[in-house]
Backbone as a ProteinNet text record, in pm:
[ID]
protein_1_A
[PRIMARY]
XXXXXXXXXXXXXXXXXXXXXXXXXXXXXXXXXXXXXXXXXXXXXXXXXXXXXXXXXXXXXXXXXXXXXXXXXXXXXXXXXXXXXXXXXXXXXXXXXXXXXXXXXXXXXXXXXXXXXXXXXXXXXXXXXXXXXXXXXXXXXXXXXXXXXXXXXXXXXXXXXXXXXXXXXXXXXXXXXXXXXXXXXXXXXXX
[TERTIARY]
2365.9	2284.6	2142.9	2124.7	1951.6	1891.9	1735.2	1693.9	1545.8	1458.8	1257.4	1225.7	1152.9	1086.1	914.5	855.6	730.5	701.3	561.6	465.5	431.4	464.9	394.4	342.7	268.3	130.7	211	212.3	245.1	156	175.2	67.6	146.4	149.7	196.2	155.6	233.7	167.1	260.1	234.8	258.7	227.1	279.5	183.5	196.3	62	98.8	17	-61.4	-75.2	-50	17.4	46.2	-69.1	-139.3	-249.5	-333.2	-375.5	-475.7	-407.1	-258	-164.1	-226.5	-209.5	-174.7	-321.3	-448.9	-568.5	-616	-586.6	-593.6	-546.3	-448.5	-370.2	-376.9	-424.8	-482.1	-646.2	-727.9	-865	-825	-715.4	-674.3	-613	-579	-450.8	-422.5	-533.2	-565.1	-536.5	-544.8	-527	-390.9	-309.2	-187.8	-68.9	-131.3	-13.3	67.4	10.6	103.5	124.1	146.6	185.3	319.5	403.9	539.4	444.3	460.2	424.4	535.8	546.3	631.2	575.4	684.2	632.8	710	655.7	732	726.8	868.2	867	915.9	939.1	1020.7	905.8	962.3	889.6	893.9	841.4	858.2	901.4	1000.8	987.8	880.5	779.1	619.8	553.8	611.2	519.1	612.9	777	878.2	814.8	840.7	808.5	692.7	585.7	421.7	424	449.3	496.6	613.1	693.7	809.6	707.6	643.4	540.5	416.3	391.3	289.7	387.4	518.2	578.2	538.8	512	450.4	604.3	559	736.2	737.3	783.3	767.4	952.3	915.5	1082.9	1027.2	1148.5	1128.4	1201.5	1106.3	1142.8	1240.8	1143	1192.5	1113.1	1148.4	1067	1086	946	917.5	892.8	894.8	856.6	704.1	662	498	463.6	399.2	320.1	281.9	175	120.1	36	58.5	-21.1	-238.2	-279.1	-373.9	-455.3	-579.6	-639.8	-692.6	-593.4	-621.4	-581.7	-496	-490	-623.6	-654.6	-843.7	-889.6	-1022.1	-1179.3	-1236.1	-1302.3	-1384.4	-1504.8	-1573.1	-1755.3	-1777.9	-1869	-1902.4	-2020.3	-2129.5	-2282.4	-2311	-2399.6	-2408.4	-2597.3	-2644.6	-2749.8	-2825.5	-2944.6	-3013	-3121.4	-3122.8	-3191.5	-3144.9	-3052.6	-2989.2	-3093.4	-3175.1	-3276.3	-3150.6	-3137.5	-3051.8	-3106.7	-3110	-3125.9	-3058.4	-3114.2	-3006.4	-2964.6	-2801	-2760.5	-2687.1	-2748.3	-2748.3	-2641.7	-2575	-2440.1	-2400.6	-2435	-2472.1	-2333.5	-2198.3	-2066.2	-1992.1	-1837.9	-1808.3	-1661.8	-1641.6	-1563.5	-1393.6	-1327	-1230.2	-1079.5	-1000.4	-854.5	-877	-818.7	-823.7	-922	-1038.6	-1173.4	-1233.3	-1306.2	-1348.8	-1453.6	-1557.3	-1688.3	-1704.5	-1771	-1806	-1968	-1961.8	-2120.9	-2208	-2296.6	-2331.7	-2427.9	-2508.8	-2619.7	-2572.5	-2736.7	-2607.4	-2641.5	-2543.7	-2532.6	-2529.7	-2586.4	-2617	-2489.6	-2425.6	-2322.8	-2334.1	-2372.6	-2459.1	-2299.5	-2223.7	-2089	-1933.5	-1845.2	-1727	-1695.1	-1597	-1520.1	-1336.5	-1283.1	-1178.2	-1035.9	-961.2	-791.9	-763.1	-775.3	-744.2	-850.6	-978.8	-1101.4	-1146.4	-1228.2	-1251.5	-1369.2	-1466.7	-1647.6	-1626.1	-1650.1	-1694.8	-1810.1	-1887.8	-1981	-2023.3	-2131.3	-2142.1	-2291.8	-2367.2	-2464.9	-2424.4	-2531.1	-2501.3	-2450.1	-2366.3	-2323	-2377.5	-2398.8	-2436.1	-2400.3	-2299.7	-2221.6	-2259.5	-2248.8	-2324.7	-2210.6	-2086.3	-2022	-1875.4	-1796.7	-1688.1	-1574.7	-1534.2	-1436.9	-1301.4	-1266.1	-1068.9	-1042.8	-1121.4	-1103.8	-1096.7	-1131.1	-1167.4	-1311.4	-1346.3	-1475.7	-1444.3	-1500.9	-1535.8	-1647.1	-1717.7	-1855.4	-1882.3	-1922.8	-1963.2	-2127.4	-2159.9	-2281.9	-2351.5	-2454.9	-2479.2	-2435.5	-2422.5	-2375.2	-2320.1	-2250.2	-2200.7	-2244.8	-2306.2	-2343.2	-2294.4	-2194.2	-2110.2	-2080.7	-2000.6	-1965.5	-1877.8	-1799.3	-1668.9	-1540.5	-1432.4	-1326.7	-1204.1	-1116.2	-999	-880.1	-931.5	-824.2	-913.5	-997.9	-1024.7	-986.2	-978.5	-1007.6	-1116.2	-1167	-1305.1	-1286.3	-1346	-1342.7	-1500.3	-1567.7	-1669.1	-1660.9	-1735.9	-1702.1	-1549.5	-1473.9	-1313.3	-1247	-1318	-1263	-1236.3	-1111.5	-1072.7	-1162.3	-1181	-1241.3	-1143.2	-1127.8	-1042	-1145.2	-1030.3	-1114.9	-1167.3	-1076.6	-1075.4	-1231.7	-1284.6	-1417.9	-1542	-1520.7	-1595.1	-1635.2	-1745	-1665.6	-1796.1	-1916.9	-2009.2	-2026.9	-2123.9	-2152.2	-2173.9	-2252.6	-2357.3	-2315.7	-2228.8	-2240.8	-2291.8	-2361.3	-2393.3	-2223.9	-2179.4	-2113.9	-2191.8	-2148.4	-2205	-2138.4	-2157.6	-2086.6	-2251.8	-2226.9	-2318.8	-2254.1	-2304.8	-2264.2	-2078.6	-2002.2	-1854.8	-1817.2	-1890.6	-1776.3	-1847.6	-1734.8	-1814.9	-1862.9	-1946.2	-2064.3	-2069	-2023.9	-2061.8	-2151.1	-2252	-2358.8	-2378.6	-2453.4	-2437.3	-2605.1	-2602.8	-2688.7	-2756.3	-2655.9	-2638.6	-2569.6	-2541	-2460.3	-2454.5	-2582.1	-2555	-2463.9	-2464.2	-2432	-2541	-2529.5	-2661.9	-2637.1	-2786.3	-2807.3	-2845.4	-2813.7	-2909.7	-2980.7	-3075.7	-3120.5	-3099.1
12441	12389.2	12366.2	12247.8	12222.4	12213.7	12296.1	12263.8	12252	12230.5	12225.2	12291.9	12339.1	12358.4	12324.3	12213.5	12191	12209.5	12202.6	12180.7	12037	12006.3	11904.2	11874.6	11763.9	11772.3	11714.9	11770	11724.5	11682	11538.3	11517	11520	11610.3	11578.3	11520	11496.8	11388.3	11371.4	11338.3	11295	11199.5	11051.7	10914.3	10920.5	10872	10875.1	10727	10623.8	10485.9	10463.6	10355.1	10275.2	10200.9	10191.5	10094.8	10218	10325.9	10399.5	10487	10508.7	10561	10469.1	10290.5	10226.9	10196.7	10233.7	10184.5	10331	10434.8	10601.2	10591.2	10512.4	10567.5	10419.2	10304.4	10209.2	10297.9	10316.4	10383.6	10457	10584.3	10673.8	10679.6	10581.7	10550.6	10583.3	10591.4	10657.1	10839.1	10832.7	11005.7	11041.1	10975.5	11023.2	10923.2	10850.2	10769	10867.8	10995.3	11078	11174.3	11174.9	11309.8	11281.9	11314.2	11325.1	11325.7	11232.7	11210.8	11247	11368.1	11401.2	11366	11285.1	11262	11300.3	11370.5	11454.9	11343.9	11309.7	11247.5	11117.4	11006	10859.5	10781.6	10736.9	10648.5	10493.9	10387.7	10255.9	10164.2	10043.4	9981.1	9925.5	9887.6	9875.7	9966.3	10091.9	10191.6	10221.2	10236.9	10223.6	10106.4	9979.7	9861.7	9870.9	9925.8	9953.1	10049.1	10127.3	10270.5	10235.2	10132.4	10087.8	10021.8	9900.1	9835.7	9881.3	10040.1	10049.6	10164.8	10091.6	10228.2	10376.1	10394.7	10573.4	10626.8	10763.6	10850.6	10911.4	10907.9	10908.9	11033.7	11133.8	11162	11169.6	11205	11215.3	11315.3	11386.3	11535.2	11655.7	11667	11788.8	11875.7	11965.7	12125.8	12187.2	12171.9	12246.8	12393.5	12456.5	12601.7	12608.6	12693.4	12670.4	12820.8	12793.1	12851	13001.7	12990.6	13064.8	12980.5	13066.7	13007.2	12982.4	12886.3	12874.5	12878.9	12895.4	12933.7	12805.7	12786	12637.1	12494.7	12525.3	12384	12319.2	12252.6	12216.7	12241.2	12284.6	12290.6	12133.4	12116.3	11961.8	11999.5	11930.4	11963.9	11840.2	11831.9	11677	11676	11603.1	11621.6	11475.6	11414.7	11269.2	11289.7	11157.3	11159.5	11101.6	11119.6	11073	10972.9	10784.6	10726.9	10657.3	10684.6	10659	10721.5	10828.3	10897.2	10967.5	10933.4	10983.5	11137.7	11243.7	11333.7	11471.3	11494	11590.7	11670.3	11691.4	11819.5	11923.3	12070.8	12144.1	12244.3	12257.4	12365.1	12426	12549.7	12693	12839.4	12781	12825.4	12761.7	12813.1	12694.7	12665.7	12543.3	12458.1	12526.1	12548.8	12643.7	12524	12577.2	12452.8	12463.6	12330.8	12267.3	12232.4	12261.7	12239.3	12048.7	12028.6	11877.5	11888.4	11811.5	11799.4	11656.4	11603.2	11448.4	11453.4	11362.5	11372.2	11183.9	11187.7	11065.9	11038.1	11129.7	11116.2	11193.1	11219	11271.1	11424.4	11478.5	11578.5	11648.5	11776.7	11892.8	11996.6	12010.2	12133.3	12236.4	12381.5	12450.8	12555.2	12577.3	12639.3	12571.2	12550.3	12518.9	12470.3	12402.5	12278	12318.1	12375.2	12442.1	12309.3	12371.6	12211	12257.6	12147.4	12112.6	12102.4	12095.2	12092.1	11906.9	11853.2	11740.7	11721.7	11700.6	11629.8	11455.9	11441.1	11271	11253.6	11128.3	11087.6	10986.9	10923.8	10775.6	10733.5	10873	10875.1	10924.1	10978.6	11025.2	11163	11238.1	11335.3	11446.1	11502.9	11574.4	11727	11737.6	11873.2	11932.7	12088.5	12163.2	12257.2	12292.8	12379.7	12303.1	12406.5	12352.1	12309.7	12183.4	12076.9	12036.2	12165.8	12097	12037.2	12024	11937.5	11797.1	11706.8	11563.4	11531.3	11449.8	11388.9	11242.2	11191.5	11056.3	11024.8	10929.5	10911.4	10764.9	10702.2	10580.8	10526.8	10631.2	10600.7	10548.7	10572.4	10463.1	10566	10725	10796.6	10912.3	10943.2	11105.7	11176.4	11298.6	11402.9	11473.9	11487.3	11619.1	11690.4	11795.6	11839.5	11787.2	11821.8	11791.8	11843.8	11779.1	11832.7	11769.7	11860.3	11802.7	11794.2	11866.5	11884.9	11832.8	11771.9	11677.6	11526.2	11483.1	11359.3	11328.6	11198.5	11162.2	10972.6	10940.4	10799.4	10767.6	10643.7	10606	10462.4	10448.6	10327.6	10233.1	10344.5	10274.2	10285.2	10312.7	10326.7	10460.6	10516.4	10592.7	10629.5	10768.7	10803.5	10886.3	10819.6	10905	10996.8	11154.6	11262.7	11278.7	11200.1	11240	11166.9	11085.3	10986.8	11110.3	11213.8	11301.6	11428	11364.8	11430.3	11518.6	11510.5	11589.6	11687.5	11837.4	11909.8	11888.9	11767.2	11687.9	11531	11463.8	11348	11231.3	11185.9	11040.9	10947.1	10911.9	10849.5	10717.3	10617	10489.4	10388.1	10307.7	10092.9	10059.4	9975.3	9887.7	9760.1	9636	9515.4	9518.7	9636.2	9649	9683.6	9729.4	9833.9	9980.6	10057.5	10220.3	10280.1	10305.6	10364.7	10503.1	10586.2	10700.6	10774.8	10837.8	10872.7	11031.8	11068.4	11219.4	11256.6	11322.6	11385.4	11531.7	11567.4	11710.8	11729	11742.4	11739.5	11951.4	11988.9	12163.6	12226	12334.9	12428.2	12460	12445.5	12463.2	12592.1	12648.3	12816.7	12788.9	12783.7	12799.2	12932	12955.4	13098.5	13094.2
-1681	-1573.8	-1626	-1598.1	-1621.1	-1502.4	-1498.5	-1360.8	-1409.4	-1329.1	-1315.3	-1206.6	-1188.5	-1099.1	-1048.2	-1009.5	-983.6	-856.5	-839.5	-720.2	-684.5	-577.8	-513.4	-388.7	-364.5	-274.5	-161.3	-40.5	63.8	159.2	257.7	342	484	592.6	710.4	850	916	1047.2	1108.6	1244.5	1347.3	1364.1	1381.1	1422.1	1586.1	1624.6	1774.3	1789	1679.1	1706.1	1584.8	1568.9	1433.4	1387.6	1408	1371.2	1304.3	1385.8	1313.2	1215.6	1207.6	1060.1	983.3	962.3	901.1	838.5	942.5	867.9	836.8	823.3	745.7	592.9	597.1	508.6	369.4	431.5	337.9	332.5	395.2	334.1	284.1	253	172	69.6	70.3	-8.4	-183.4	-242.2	-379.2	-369.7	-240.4	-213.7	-202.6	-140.9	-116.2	-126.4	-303.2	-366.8	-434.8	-415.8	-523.9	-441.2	-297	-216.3	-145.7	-160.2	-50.1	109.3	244.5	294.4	423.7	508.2	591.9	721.9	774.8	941.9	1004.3	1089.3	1232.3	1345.9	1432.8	1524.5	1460.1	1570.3	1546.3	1403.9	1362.9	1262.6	1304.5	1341.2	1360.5	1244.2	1285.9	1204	1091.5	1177	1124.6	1015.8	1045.1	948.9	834	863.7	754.8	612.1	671.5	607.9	547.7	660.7	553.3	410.6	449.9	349.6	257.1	238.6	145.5	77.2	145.1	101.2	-11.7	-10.3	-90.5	-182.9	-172.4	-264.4	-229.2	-131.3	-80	-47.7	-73.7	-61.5	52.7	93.9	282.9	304.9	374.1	454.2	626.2	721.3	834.9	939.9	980.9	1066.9	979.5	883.6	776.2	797.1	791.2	775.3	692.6	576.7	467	466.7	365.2	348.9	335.6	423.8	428.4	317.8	192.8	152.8	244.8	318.3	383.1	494.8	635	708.6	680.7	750.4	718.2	879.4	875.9	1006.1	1077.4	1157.6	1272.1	1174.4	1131.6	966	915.4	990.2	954.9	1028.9	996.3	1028.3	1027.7	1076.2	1113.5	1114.7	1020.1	1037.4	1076.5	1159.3	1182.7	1242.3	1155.7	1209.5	1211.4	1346.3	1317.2	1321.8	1271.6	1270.7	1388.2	1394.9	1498.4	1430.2	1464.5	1466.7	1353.1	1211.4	1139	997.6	1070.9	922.3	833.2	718.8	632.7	564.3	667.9	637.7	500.9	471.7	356.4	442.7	393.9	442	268.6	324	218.3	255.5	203.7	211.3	108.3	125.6	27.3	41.8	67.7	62.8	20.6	-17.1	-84.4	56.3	18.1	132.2	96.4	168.7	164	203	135.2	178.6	255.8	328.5	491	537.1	466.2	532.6	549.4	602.8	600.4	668.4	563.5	617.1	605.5	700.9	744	751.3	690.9	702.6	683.4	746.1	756.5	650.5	591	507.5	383.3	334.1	200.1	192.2	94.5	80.1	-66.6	-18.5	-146.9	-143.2	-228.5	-221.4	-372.4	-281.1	-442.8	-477.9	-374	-410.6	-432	-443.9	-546.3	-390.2	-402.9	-320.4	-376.2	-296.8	-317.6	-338	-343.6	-346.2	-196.1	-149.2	-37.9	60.5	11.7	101.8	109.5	119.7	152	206.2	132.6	188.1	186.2	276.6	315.7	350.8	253.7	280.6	314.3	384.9	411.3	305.7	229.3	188.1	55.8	-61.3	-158.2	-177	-261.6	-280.7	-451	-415.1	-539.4	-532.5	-620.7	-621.9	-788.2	-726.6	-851	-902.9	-846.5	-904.6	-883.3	-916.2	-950.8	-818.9	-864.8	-772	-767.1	-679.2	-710.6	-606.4	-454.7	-349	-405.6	-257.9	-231.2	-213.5	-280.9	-255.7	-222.5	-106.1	-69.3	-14.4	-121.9	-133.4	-85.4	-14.8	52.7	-8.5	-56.5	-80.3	-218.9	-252.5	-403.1	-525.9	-538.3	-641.2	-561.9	-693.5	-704.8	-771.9	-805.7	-917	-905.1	-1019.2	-1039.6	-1129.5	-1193.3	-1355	-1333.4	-1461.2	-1504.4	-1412.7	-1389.5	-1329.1	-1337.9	-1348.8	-1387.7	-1260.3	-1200.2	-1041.2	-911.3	-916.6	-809	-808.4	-661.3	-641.3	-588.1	-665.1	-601	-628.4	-470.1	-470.6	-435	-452.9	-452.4	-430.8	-307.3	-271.3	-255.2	-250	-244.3	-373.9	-509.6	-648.8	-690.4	-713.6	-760.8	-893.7	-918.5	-1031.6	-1095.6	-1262.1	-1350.5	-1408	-1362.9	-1417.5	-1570.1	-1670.3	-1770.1	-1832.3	-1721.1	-1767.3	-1742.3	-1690.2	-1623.9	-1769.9	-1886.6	-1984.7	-2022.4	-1947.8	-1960.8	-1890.9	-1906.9	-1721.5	-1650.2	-1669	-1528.1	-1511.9	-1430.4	-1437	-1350.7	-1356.8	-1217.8	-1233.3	-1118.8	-1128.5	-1021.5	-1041.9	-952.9	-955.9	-886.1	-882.1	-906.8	-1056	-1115.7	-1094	-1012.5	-1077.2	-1041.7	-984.9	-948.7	-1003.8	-1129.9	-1193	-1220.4	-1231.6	-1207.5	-1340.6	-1302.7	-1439.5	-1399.7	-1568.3	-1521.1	-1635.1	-1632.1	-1730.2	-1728.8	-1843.7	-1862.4	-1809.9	-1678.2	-1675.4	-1756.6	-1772.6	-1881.3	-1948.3	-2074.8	-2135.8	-2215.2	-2176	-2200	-2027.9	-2006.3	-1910	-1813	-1746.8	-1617.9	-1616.9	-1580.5	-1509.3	-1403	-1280.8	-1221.4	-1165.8	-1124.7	-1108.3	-925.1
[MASK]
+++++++++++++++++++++++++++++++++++++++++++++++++++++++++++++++++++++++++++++++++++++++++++++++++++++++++++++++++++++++++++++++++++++++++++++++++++++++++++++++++++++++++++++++++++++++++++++++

């Protein structure tokens, strides 16, 4: 007998409008081209055909073995701004699976960003420790170290980790294509 045994990333759902599955999951779609995608409840022709369509691996009304429960599945941070002042926001813990922070302006993160956490931005992002979550950055950069177990998109472009090859990096869209530069190339202390 030959057998494997791996891990893989599961994304679950319920659709309850086809339109907002179908426009989630094209803005996402760099995120969960590589996740087994389980939907609970009827599936439509429409969303079958969409999901064949982008080659996504899709099953329907299965019940997986859950790991371990998690507290309320996500957390939702969600701060909007007033007047559209692109205020900093500074967050000094680190973001825990399931977690999701939304944020309209940009943001400082001085503690680690866990797998399965998720910061969205519509402003710039600049992260100081270490990143196995999601980053989605809308805004003109990213600053980050090196990482090998995150995803991070910028402006809609997937970033390959392996380009991430200094401690400190700017990542950006120059001209449409993504530039990424070594802010540091020693080990930061910070005190």
């Amino acid at each position: 007998m030959q057998s494997s045994q791996y891990s893989i990333k599961v994304f679950e759902t319920q659709i309850e409008d086809d339109g907002k599955f179908i426009s989630f999951i094209e803005t996402n779609y760099e995120l969960f081209k590589n996740h087994l995608i389980v939907i609970q409840g009827d599936i439509s022709q429409n969303i079958s055909e969409f999901l064949d369509g982008l080659n996504l691996t899709y099953i329907n009304n299965i019940n997986l073995p859950k790991a371990k429960k998690t507290q309320d599945n996500f957390i939702i941070i969600k701060e909007k701004i007033i007047d559209n002042n692109y205020r900093l926001k500074i967050i000094n813990e680190p973001l825990r699976s399931g977690q999701i922070v939304e944020y309209e302006g940009d943001i400082l993160i001085t503690d680690r960003i866990n797998s399965g956490a998720k910061l969205v931005s519509n402003g710039n992002i600049v992260a100081l420790n270490i990143i196995n979550g999601d980053i989605i950055c809308n805004g003109d950069y990213i600053i980050m170290p090196q990482s090998s177990r995150s995803n991070i998109l910028i402006q809609g472009y997937k970033i390959n980790n392996l380009l991430l090859q200094h401690k400190l990096n700017k990542i950006e869209i120059i001209d449409s294509r993504v530039t990424i530069t070594s802010i540091s190339k020693k080990e930061l202390k910070w005190v």
